[in-house]
C-alpha positions in Angstrom: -13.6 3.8 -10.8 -10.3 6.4 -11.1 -7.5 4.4 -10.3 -3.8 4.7 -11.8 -0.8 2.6 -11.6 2.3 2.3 -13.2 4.7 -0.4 -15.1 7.6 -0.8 -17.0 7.7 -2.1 -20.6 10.0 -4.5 -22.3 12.3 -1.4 -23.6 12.5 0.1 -20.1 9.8 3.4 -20.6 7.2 3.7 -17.6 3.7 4.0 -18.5 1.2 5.3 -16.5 -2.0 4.3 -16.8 -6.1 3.5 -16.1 -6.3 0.5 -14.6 -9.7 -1.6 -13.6 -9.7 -4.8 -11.9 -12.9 -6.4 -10.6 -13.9 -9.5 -9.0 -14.4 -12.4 -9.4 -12.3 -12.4 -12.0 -9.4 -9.9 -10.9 -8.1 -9.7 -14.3 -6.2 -6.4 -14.1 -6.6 -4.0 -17.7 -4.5 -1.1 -18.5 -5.3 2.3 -20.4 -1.8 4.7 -21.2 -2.6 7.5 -20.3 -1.3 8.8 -23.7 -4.7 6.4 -25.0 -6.2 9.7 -23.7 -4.2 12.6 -23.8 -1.1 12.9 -25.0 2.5 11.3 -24.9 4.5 14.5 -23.2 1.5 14.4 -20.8 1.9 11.2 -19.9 5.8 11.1 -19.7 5.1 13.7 -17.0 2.3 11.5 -14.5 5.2 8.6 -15.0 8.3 10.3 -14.0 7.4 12.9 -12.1 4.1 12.5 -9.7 2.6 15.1 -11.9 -0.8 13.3 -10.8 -0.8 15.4 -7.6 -1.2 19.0 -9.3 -4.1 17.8 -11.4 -7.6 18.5 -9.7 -10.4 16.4 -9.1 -12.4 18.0 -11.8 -9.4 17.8 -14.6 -9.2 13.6 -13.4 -13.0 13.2 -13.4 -13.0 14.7 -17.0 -10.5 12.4 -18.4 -12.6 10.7 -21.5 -13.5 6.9 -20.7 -11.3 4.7 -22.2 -12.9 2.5 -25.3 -13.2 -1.1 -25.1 -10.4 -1.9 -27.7 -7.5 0.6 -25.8 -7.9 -1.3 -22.8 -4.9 -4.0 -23.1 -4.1 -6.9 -20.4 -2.1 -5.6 -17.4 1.2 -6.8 -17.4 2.3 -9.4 -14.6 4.4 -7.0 -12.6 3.6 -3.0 -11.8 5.8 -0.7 -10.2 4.4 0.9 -6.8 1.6 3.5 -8.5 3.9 6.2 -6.0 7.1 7.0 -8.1 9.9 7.3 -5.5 7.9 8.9 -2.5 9.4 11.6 0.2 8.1 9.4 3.1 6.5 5.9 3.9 5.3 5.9 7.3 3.2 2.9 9.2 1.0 2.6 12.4 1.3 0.0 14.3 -1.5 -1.5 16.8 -4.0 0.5 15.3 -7.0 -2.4 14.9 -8.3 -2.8 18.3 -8.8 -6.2 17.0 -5.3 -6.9 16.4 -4.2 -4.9 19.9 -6.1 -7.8 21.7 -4.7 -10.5 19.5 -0.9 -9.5 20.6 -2.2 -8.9 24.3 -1.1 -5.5 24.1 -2.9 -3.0 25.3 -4.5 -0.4 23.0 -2.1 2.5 22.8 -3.1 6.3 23.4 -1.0 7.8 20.6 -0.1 6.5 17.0 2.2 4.1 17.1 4.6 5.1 14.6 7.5 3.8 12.5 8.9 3.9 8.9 10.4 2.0 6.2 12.8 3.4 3.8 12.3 3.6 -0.1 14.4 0.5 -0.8 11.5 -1.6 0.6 9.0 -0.7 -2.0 8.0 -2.9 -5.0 4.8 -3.4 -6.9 2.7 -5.8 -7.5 3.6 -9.3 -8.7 7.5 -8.6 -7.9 8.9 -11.3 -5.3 9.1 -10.8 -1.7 12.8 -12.0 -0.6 12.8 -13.9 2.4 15.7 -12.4 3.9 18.7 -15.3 5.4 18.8 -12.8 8.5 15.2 -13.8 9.6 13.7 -16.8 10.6 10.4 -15.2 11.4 8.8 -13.3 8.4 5.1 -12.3 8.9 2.4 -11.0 6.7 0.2 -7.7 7.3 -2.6 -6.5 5.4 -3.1 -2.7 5.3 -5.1 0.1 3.4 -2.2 2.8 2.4 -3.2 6.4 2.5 -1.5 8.7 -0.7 -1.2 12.1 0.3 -2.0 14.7 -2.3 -1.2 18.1 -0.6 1.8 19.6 1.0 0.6 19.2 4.9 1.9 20.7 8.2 -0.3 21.3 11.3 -3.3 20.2 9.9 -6.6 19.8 11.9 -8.4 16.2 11.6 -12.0 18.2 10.1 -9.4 19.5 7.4 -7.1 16.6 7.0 -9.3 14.6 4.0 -8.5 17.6 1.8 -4.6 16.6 2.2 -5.6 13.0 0.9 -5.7 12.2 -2.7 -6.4 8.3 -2.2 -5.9 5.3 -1.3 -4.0 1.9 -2.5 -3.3 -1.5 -0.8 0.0 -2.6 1.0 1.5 -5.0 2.8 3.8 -4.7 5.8 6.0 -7.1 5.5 7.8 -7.8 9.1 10.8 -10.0 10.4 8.9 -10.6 14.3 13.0 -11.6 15.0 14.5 -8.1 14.2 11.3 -6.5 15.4 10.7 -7.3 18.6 13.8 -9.9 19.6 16.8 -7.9 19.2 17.5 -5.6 22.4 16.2 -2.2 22.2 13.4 -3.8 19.6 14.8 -2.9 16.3 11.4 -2.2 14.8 13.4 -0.2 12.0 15.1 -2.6 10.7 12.5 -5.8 11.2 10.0 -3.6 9.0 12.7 -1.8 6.4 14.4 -5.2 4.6 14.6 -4.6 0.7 11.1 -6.5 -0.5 9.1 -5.2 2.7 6.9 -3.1 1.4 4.6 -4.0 -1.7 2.2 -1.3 -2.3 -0.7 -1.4 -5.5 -1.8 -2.7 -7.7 -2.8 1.0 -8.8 -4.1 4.0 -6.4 -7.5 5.2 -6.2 -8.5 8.6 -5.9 -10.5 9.5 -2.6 -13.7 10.7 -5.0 -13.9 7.5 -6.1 -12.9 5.2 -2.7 -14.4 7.4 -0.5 -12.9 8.0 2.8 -11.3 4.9 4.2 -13.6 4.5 7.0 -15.0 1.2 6.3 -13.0 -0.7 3.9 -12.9 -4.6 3.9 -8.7 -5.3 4.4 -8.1 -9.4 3.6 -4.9 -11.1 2.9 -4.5 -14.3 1.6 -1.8 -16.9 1.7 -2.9 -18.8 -1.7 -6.3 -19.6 -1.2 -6.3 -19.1 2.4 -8.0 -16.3 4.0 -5.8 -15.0 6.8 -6.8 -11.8 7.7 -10.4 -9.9 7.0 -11.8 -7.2 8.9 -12.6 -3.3 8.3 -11.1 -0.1 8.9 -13.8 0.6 11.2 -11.4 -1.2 13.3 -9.2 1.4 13.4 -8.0 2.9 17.1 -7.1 5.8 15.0 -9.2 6.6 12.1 -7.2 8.8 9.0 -8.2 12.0 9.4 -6.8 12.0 13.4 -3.7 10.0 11.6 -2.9 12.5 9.3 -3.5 15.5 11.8 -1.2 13.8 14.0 1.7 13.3 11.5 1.4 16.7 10.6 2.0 18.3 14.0 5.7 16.2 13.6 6.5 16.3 10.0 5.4 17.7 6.6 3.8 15.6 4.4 4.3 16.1 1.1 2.3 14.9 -2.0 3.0 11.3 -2.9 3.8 10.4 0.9 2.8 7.0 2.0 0.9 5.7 4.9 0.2 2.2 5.9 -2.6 2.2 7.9 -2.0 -0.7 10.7 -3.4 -4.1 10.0 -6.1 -6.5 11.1 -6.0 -9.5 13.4 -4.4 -12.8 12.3 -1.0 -12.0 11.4 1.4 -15.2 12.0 3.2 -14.4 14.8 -0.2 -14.4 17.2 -1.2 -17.7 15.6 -1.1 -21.4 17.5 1.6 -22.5 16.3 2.9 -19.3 14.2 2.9 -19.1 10.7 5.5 -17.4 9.3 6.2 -16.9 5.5 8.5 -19.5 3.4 9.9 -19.7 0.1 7.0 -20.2 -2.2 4.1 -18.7 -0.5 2.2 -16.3 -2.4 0.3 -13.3 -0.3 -2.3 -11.2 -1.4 -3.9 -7.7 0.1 -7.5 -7.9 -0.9 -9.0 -4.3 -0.8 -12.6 -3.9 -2.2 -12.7 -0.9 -4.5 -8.8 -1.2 -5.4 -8.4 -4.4 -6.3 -5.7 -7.7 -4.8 -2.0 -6.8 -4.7 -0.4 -10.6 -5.3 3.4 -10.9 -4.5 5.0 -14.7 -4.1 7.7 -15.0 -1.5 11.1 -16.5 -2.3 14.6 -17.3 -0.3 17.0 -14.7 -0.1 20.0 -16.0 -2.5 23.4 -13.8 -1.8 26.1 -13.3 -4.4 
């Protein structure tokens, strides 16, 4: 499996790396990519999303990594996106989870965004913001586009994809839906509310998204599980869509939607508290684990 992610190390330098992470263990493993090419190379895929312009035939030739420059991951990883243009999420976009709220499924993409400030990386802390008394959890499988994209059409729009990684849409229900006006911006945007990773996986390798398993955990509960054949809107019509509005440009993120059994349909609810740990579960990328603490202000 091709998948890359990113950290930081002690003295501050970003790596960018292999990564490989299989169950039942999930013991994540790191390669630099410098283990395979060469230091100014990898400086570049670090800092500066130089993993778009490479092609599929320059990644699939990378040499395989031998057994003794594969080193533990560390605990934390920066979001495998470096600083993206856009994040963008669909909501009510698992027929399953359309039922669940009793809304009814919609005829367009639902569609919102989060700003850059909400992304962190796996094993960073989700802050439980003192604004919100409702904090919910959703499970999503996050599209990385590759390509510059405007006006695409859905048969062409998987040539605009370079993978895929796992996310979580993190979402105050208070600020979403029970301010007036519905301030879906700011319920979905807090600082924390969008972990992406652990790493991203290139499409060659995932394969199109149309059937992944999505689970999240809260410890060793399972909370959410379903597939992406769930999806009202599959990604190529997604991406086609998007691109009629705005252009997507390489390193652009977008979360999916998410499956039924979020907290805020549950009996009673289950919102997140201080100490809960989640984890997005995607088969073929790996589990993105972030613990959840109290906000504490200055």
């Amino acid at each position: 499996m091709t998948a890359f992610c990113r950290y930081r190390e002690s003295s501050g330098k970003i790596r960018f790396a292999l990564y490989q992470c299989d169950a039942p263990e999930w013991v994540g493993k790191v390669c630099p990519l410098a283990e395979l090419t060469d230091a100014e190379t990898e400086e570049k895929l670090a800092e500066n999303n130089d993993i778009f312009s490479w092609s599929a035939e320059r990644i699939a030739g990378l040499a395989q990594p031998e057994a003794s420059q594969w080193i533990d991951a560390p605990s934390n990883l920066l979001p495998p996106v470096g600083d993206p243009e856009k994040v963008i999420c669909i909501g009510l976009n698992y027929l399953d989870h359309a039922i669940e709220t009793g809304s009814e499924p919609p005829e367009l993409p639902v569609v919102f965004s989060k700003f850059n400030s909400s992304l962190i990386g796996h094993g960073e802390s989700i802050v439980l913001p003192s604004l919100s008394e409702k904090v919910d959890y959703e499970a999503e499988l996050v599209v990385v586009i590759g390509k510059t994209a405007r006006h695409v059409s859905k048969d062409d729009a998987m040539d605009y994809v370079f993978g895929f990684t796992a996310g979580h849409d993190v979402s105050a229900r208070d600020w979403q839906k029970g301010r007036p006006g519905g301030q879906w911006l700011l319920g979905k945007t807090f600082d924390t509310f969008a972990p992406v990773g652990p790493a991203m996986v290139t499409k060659q390798q995932f394969g199109d998204g149309g059937n992944a398993s999505v689970k999240m955990y809260l410890g060793d509960e399972l909370v959410q599980s379903s597939t992406t054949a769930q999806l009202i809107f599959d990604i190529p019509t997604l991406v086609s869509h998007l691109s009629g509005f705005v252009t997507l440009r390489p390193g652009d993120l977008i979360f999916t939607g998410t499956p039924p059994g979020v907290g805020v349909a549950r009996n009673p609810p289950r919102f997140l508290v201080d100490g809960d740990q989640c984890t997005v579960e995607i088969e073929g990328i790996g589990r993105l684990t972030n613990p959840c603490r109290d906000e504490v202000k200055d």
